[in-house]
N, C-alpha and C positions, 0 to 999 in steps of 0.2 A: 436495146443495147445497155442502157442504165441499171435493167433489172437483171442481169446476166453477169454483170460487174462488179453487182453489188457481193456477192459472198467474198471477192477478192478483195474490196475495201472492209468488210469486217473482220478476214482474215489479217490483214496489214493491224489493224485498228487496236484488235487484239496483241496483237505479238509486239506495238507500240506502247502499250500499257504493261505489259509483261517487261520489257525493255527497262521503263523508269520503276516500276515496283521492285528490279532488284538491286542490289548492293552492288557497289563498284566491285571490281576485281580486283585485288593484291599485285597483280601483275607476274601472275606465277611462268610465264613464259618468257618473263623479260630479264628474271635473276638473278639466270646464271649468266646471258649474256651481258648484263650492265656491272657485273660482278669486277670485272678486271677494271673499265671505267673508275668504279667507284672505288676502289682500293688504289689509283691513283690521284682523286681526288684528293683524301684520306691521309694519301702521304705527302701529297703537297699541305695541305692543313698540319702535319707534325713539321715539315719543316716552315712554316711558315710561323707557327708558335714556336720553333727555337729559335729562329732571327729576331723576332720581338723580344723574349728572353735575356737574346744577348745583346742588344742595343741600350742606350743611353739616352739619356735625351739632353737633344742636340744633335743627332747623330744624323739626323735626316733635316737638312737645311738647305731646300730649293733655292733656285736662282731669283734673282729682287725681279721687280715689273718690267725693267729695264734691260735686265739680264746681264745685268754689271754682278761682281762679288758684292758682299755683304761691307759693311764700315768698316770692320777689324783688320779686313784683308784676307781673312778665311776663305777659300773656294768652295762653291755649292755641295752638301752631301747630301747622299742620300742612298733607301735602304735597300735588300735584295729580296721584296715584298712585290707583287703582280699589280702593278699601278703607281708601283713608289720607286720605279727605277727609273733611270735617264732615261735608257732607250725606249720608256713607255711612250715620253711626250707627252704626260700630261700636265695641264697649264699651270702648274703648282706655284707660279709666283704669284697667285692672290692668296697665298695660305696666310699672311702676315694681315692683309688688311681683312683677313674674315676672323682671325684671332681676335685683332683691335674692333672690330665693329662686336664682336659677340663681349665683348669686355665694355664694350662704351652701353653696351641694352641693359648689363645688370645695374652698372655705374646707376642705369636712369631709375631702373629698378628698385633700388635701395641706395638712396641719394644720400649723402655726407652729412652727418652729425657733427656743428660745430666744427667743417673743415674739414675734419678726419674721414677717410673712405673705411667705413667697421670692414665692409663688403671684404675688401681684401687680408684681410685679417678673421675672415671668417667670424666676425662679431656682428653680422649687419639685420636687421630685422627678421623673427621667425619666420619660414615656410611652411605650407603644407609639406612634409612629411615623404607622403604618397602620393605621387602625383598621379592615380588612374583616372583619367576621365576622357572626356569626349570635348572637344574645344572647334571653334569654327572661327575664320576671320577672311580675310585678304591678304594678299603678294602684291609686292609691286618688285620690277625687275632695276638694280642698277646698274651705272654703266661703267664697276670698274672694269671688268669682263669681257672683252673680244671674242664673239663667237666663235667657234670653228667648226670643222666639217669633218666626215666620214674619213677624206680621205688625205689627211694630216694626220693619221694614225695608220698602222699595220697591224692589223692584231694575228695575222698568222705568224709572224717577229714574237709579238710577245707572249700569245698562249698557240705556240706550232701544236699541243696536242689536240686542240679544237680546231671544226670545220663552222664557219662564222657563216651562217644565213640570214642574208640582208642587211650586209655590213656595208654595202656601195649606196644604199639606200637612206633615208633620212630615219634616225634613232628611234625612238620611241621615248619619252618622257623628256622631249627637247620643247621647251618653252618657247615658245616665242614671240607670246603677247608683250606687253608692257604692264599685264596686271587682272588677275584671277583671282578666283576663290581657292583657300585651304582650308581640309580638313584633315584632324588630329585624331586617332584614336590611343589614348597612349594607356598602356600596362604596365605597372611595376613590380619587380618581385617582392614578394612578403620579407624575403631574408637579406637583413641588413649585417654587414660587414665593415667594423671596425680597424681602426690602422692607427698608426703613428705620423704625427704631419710633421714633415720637414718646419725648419727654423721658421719665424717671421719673418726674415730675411728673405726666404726665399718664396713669398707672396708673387700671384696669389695662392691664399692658401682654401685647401679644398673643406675643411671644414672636418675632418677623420672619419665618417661614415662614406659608404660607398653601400649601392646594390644594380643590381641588373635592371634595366627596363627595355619595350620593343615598341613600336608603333606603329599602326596603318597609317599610313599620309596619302591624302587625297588631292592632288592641283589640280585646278582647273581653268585650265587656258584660256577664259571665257573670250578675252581679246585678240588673241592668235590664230591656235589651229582650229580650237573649240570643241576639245577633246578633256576629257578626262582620264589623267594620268594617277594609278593607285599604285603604291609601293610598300613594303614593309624593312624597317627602319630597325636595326638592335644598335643597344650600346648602353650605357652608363649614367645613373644619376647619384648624383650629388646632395643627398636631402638636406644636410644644413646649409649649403651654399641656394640651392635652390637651382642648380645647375644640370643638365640635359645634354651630353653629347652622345650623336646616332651616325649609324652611316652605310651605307645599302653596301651588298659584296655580293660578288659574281665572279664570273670564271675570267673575267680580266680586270678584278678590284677586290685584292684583299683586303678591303674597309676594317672589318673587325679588328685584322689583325695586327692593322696601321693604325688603329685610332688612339691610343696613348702619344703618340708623335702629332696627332694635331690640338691636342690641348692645350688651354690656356699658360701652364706652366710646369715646372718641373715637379711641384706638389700633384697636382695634377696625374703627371704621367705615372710614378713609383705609385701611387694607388689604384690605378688602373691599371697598370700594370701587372700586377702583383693578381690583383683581383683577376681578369682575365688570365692571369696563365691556370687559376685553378679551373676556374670556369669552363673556359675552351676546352682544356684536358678531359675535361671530365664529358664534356660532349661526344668529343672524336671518339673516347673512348667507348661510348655507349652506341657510336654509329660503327666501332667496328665490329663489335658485339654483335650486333644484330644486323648484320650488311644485307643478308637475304631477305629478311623479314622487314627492314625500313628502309626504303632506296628512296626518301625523300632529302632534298637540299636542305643542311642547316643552315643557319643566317640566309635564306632564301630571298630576296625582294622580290621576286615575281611571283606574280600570285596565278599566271599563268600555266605555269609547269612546275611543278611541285616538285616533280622527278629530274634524276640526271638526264643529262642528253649528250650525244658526242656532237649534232647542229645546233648547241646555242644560238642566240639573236641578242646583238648588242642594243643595250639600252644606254642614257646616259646617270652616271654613277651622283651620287649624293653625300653630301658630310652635313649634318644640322647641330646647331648649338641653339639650344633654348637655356630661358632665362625664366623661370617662376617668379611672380611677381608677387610681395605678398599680400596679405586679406587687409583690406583697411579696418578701421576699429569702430567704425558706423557698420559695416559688414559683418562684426561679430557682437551688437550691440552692448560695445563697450564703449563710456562716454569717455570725454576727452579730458578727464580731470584723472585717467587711468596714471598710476604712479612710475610703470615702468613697462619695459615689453616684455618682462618676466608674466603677465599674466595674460597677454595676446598668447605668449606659448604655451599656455596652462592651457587656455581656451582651447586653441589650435587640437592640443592633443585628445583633449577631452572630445569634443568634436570627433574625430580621425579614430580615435576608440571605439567610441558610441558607433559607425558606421561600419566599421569594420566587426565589430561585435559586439551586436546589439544586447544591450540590457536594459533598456527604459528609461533610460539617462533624459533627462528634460535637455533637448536643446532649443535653441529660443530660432536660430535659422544656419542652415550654413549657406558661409557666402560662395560667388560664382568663383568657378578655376580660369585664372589668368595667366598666360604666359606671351612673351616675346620671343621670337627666332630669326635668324639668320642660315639661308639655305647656300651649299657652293657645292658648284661641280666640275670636281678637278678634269674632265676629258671633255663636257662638252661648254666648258668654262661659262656657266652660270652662275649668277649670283644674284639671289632672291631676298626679300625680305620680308617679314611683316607690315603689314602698314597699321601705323601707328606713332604715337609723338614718339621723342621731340619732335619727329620729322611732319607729321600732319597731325591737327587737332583730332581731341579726342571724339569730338562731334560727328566726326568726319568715317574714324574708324579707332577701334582700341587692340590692337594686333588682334590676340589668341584669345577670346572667350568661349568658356564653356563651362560645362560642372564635373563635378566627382563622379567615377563609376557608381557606387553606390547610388547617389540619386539618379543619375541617370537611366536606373535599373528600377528605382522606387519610379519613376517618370515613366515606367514601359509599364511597370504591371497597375500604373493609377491610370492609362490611357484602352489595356486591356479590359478591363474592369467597366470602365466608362462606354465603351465599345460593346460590352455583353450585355448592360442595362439599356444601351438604346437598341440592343437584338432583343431582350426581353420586350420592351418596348412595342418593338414590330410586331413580335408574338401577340401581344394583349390588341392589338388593333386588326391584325388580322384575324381572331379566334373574332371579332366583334362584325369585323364585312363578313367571315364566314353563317355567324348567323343570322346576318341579314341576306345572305347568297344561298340559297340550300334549293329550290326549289327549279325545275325547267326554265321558268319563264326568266326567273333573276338571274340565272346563270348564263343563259343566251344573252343575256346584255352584255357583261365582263367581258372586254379583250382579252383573248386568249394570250396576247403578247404581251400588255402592261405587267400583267402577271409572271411572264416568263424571262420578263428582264428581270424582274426581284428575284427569281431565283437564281440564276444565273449566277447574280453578283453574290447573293447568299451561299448559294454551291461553293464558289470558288474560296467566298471569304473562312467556311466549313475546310475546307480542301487547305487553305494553308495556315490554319489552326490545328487540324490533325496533322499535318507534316512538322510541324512545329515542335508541338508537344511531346514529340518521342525524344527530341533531342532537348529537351529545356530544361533548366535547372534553378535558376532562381529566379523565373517566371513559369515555374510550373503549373500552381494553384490559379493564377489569372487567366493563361493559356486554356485550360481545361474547362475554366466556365466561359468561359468568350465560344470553347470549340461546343459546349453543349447550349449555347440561348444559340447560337447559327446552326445547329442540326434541327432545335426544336423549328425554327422561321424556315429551314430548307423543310424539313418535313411535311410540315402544317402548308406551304404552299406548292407544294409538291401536288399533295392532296386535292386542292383548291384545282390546281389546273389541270389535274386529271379528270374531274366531274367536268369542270369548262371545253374541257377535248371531248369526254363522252357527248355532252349536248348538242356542241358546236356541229361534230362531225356528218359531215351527210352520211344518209341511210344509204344502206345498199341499193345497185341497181335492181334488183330482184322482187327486195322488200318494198322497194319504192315503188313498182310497178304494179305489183300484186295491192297494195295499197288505193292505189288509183283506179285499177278494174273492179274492187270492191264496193268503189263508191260512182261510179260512172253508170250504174242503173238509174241510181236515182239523183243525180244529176237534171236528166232532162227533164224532170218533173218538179224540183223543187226549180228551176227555172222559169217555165213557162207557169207557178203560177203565184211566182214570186214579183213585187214591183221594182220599179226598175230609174228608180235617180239616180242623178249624175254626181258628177264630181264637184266639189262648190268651184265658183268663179271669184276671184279675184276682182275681176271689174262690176258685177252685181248682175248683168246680162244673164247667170244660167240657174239652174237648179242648186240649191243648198247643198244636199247629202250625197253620197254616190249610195247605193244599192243596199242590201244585206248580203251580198257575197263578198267575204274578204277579203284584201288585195293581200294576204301574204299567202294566200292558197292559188292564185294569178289568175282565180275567174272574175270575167264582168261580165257588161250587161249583154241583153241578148240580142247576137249579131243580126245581121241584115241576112236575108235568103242568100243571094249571092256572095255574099262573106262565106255563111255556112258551109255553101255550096265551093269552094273554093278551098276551104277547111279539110273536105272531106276527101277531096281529089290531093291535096299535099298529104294528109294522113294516108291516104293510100299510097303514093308514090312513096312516102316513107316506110312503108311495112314491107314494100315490095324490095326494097335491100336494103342489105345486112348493115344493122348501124354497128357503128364502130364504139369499140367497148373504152369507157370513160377511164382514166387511170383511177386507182384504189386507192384512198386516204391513208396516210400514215399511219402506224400505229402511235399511241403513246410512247413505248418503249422502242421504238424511232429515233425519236422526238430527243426523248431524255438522251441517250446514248449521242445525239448530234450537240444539246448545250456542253457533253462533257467535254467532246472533242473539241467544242470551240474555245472555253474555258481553260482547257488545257493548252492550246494556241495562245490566245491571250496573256497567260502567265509567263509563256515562253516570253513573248515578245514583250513583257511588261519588266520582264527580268533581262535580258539582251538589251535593253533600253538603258540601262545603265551606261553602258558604253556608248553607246551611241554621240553626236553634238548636243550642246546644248538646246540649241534652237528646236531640233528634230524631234529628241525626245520631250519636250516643252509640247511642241505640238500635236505628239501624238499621245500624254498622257494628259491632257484639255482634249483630245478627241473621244480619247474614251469615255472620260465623265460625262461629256456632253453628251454624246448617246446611250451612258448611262441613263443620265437624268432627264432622256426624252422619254419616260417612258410614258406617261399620260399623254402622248402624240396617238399610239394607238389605239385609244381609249376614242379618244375626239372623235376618231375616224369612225369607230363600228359606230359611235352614237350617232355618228351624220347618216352611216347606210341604213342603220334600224332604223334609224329618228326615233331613237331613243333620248328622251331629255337627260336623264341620269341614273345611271348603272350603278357607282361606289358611294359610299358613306361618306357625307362629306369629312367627319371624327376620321377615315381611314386615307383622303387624298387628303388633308393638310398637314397632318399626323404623320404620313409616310413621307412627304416633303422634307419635312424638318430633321425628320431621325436621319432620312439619307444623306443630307447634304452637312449634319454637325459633323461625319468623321471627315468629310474632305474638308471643311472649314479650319480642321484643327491642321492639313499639310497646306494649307494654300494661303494662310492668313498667319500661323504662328514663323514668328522666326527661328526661335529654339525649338523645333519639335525635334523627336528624339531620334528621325532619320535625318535631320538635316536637311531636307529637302528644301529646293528656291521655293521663296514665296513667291506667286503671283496673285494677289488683291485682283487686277481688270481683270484677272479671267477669271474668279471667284465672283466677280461680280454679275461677267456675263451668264454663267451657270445659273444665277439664283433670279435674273432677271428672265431666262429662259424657264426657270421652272414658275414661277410663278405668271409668268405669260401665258403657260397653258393651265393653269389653276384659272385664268381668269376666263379664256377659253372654255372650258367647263363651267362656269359659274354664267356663261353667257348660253351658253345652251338649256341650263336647266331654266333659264330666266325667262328668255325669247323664244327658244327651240331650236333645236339640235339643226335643225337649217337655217336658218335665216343669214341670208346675205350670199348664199349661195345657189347659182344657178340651178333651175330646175331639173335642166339636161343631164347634167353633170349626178347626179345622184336615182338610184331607181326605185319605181313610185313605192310607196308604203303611205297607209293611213296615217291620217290627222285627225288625234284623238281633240285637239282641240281648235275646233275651225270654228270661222267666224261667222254666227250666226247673222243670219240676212232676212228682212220680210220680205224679198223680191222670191217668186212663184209661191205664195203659202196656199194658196189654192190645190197647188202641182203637189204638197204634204211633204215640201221640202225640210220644215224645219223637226226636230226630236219631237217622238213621239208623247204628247200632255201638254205642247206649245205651242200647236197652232192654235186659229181661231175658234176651227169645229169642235175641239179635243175639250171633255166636259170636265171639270174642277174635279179633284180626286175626292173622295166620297167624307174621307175621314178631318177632310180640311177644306167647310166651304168658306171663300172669301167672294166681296165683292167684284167688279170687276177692274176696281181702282184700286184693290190693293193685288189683282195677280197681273196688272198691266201699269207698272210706274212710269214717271217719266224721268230719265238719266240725264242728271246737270250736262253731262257732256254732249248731250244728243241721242234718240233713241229710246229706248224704252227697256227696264228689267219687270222682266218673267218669272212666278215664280211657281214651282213645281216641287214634290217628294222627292226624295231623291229612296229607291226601293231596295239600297244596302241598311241604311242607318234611322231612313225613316222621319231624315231631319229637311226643314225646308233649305232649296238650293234657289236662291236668285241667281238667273243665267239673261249676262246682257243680250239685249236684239238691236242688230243696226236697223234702223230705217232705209227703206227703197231709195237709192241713186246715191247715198252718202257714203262715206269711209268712216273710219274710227284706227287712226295712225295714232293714239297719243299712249303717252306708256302705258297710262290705270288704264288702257283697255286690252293691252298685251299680258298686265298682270292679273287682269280679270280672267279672260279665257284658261288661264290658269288654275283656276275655280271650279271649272268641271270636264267632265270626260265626253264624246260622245260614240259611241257605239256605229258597227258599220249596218245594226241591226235597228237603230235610229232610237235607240234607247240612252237618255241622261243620267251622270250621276255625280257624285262627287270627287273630286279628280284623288283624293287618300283613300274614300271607298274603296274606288274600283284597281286603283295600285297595290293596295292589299289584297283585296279578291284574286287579281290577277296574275301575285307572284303563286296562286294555288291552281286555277283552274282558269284556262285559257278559253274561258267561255261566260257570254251573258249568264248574269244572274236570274234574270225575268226569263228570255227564251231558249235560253240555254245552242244559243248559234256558239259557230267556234267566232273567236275574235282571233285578230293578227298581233302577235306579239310587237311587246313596245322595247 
């Protein structure tokens, strides 16, 4: 059934690889029909920029908390904007206390000189400039804000020409912890624009520069729902006030084109103003231009759908005020006897130059990007904040930290960089097990899987360095060597486990049979008049050696008549029907073709994981690594079924330990790394506790033996190259052959008989014999009759030499180098059972 199937899953497997290798579609089917859509859009966006236009500010003056008129006696206004009308219902009477709270973070920001607030006068300490960078902090939720519900809104009332899906439902980007993580990605345009500021008088004042800027924001409900909520943010900064207003728009929130009306003040508003109507224009304009060819949403916050739709999905809506904080003068090491802040701003720019275009400017450091915010949501009436003083020590939390795009960007391609020297790394350590690996017998030892976990993750880490690279631009050069030291480590063990497959893989039925009839003549004869010891005994009761027939060829000694007899009648009953044909080993190209598929899984799910809870994806990206980093689990295991002591270089399992575990070290222990990702320390710890757990695992196998402490059931038999010599039967010629009593002193070295019989401090006596590789003398302990020998120096002794199932001794690095060439006695030239 499976093989009958299979051409349909490589036919699927194919056309799934064909699927992601090509390019999105433009959506050329969708064109003409989203064409009328979008030209209403379109014209709601020009009248939406002539009612901004023609308002004033003041003009839009929601109801107080209370929903009493304002002090004057004035009754509420407000504008004919998709979100700023009455009949929208949105909670607009905290517009006042999210004005004065974003006005009390700068106040804290740039604290009064002598009394005087500069801040509102736009005289208050330099800012950076350009605010691009990347920042991460905490929310905590306050309680001026009354939640409300889906369905204390109508939105077929306010936008009839949308059909709303999943508007009876719970929002999407609705908080409802008490306090989560943010994160910031913020952009500003290169092009700054100049104005004229209103009077003193009419403070605050905005400082006369204005430019565009947008932002990803990231919340993360970690105490609520335990989602992650991402958005994109446009609006307006302020560079010499050090000022940030943003504000998400959608098809029932014209934010953009409301946001001069929630400014600080009437300075404020005439420059954004002003500045937005050229801006906007020029957008609309470019989107009607090209209506067929870009049907993507401008000022989009979803990052969902990029495209129009006539079934939107209500989200709840956003207005952010940030406050740039500025660089302190230990932060741009300038001492405190500096004369004035005329040369924090020298610094500042000089800095902000240099990184923006670089000329070799010595800078001595730049310091971290800080800012403070204040989040409100006029429909699902949220009201978020930074955590941070005055309201909680700085100990505790310091709102918005993070750095500069540019470093940020210098931080990707020194972690790139760092990432291809520890693949280099692999490289020089694997070219080093590879020429310790080269030959049958050392190849049969190497887990085919230990090996095929490092490629995997090196496939994969390959696979999204080349997807990378086509799109990079100022990680191009870092990308491209990180993408060739992981081809060189995918390659190079590519290689490695394809000889490990050829070795590993059983022979054919055919070849394996023909193999066997070949050597079944003479079988019966080296049998009958070969001798015949046993297997040594543990308790001292049996014979020392088993035989000269191998146990990995699975002959022993020679059976009883009615055994044989017994043998012969099952061998006949078996010839007489048809055996059943064994399934056929994989190929390599298998093999490879199934890590791609799984690799390719993995990434999905490793990228979907974003979304996902925190907890969930917590646990399943600690699931990976860990079975990442079990790879030397496989290892353990062939070593237990050879009883193989050790298979890898030790330079290649501590060495491969360390390189794999520094890139997860750098997300699981840094706080600032450049994804942001949560640290987890315990589970970083558990990982490194688990790999070195089986480091010690293997360092106990090579020590003791790849058995020990392990039932004998439980594993199938294979020789013991290094058993415990006993003088219980030495008569029976149990013991290697030159050690027993009758065996005469080798010709080229006579000694007495007190120095080839010593007596051993610990009990027992050493032997001492030629060893017929090296030709150098080998003392090989002897227990004495009835006694044991449990103490370590005698488990590290046996360690000392080899013994042959041909009952020949030798030196245990002799015959391991002999053995990685020819799987046979040296003297008799038997086959031996691979270790």
């Amino acid at each position: 059934m499976v093989q009958a199937l299979r051409p349909a899953f490589t036919f699927l497997f194919v056309l799934f690889i064909i699927w992601l290798i090509l390019p999105d579609s433009e959506y050329p089917s969708h064109s003409i029909a989203l064409s009328e859509l979008i030209s209403s859009r379109l014209s709601h966006y020009r009248e939406s920029l002539d009612v901004l236009n023609a308002t004033r500010w003041g003009d839009f003056y929601p109801l107080e908390p209370d929903g009493k008129e304002d002090g004057d006696g004035s009754a509420p206004r407000y504008v004919n904007l998709t979100g700023f009308r009455e009949e929208d219902r949105f909670s607009w009477q905290h517009l006042g206390s999210f004005r004065e709270r974003g006005l009390q973070l700068s106040h804290h920001a740039m604290p009064a000189v002598g009394g005087e607030q500069l801040w509102d006068v736009a005289q208050g300490e330099p800012v950076w400039a350009n605010a691009s960078g990347v920042l991460l902090g905490q929310w905590v939720r306050r309680q001026e804000a009354a939640p409300r519900a889906y369905d204390y809104y109508n939105l077929s009332q306010s936008v009839p020409s949308m059909h709303w899906i999943g508007d009876k439902t719970e929002w999407a980007r609705n908080m409802t912890g008490a306090t989560g993580r943010i994160q910031v990605r913020l952009e500003g345009n290169k092009t700054v624009a100049g104005y004229e500021q209103l009077p003193g008088t009419s403070g605050p004042l905005s400082g006369g520069l204005i430019r565009n800027v947008k932002a990803a924001v990231t919340f993360g409900d970690t105490e609520g729902s335990g989602l992650n909520w991402e958005m994109h943010l446009f609006g307006l900064h302020w560079p010499r006030q050090g000022v940030i207003m943003m504000t998400t728009t959608s098809e029932k929130f014209d934010g953009i084109f409301g946001l001069p009306h929630l400014t600080p003040g009437p300075d404020y508003f005439q420059s954004s103003q002003r500045f937005l109507n050229q801006t906007l224009a020029h957008t609309i304009a470019a989107k009607e231009k090209n209506i067929y060819s870009d049907q993507s949403i401008p000022w989009n916050s979803d990052l969902e759908n990029p495209l129009h739709t006539r079934n939107p999905s209500p989200r709840c809506e956003f207005v952010m005020y940030v406050q740039i904080h500025p660089p302190s003068r230990q932060s741009l090491g300038l001492g405190p006897t500096a004369p004035n802040g005329e040369n924090v701003a020298d610094v500042l720019r000089a800095i902000e130059s240099e990184l923006e275009s670089p000329l070799g400017a010595p800078i001595n450091r730049v310091p971290k990007l800080q800012m403070s915010a204040v989040m409100y949501s006029p429909d699902c009436s949220l009201f978020l904040e930074t955590k941070g003083p005055p309201g909680f020590p700085p100990s505790e939390a310091d709102h918005l930290v993070g750095v500069k795009a540019e470093v940020q960007l210098s931080r990707i391609n020194q972690w790139l960089l760092a990432y291809a020297v520890l693949m280099f790394g692999q490289v020089a350590l694997l070219k080093g097990q590879m020429e310790e690996t080269y030959t049958p017998s050392t190849l049969g030892r190497v887990s085919f899987w230990t090996v095929g976990t490092m490629l995997l993750v090196d496939g994969m880490a390959f696979s999204a360095a080349a997807t990378w690279v086509a799109t990079a631009q100022h990680t191009f050069l870092p990308t491209l060597t990180f993408m060739l030291a992981s081809f060189i480590s995918m390659t190079m063990g590519g290689s490695l486990l394809a000889k490990i497959h050829e070795v590993q893989t059983p022979q054919p039925r055919a070849r394996r049979e023909g193999a066997q009839g070949a050597a079944r003549p003479n079988s019966g004869s080296a049998s009958s008049t070969s001798s015949a010891p046993l297997t040594p005994n543990r308790t001292g009761t049996g014979p020392i050696l088993p035989g000269p027939v191998t146990a990995g060829r699975g002959a022993g000694a020679p059976a009883a008549a009615g055994q044989g007899a017994a043998s012969n009648a099952a061998d006949g009953a078996a010839a007489a029907r048809q055996p059943a044909q064994p399934a056929q080993p994989l190929t390599f190209q298998s093999i490879v073709g199934r890590f791609i598929l799984v690799s390719i899984c993995l990434s999905f799910a490793g990228i979907s994981s974003m979304t996902w809870y925190t907890a969930a994806r917590s646990w399943f990206l600690n699931a990976c690594a860990f079975a990442y980093l079990s790879m030397w689990a496989p290892q353990i295991y062939r070593n237990v079924i050879r009883n193989c002591r050790r298979a890898l270089k030790w330079q290649f399992v501590i060495g491969e330990s360390v390189l794999r575990l520094l890139p997860l070290s750098y997300f699981w222990l840094k706080p600032d790394n450049f994804l942001f990702a949560r640290t987890e320390p315990r589970a970083f710890a558990v990982l490194c506790l688990w790999v070195w757990l089986q480091i010690f695992v293997l360092a106990t196998q090579d020590a003791v033996g790849p058995r020990f402490g392990i039932p004998k059931g439980w594993t199938p038999d294979a020789w013991d190259y290094h058993p415990v010599l006993r003088e219980d039967n030495v008569e029976a010629g149990g013991l290697p052959i030159g050690l027993g009593a009758d065996d005469s002193p080798p010709r080229d070295r006579r000694r007495s008989s007190e120095d080839r019989d010593k007596v051993r401090p610990g009990g027992g006596s050493t032997r001492a014999i030629d060893c017929a590789i090296c030709r150098e003398v080998l003392e090989v302990p002897i227990i004495k009759a009835g006694e044991e020998d449990l103490s370590v120096t005698g488990v590290f002794a046996r360690r000392m030499y080899m013994v042959t199932p041909c009952r020949h001794i030798f030196h245990t690095p002799c015959l391991e180098n002999w053995m990685k060439f020819r799987l046979q006695c040296p003297i008799c030239r038997e086959d031996l059972p691979p270790t």
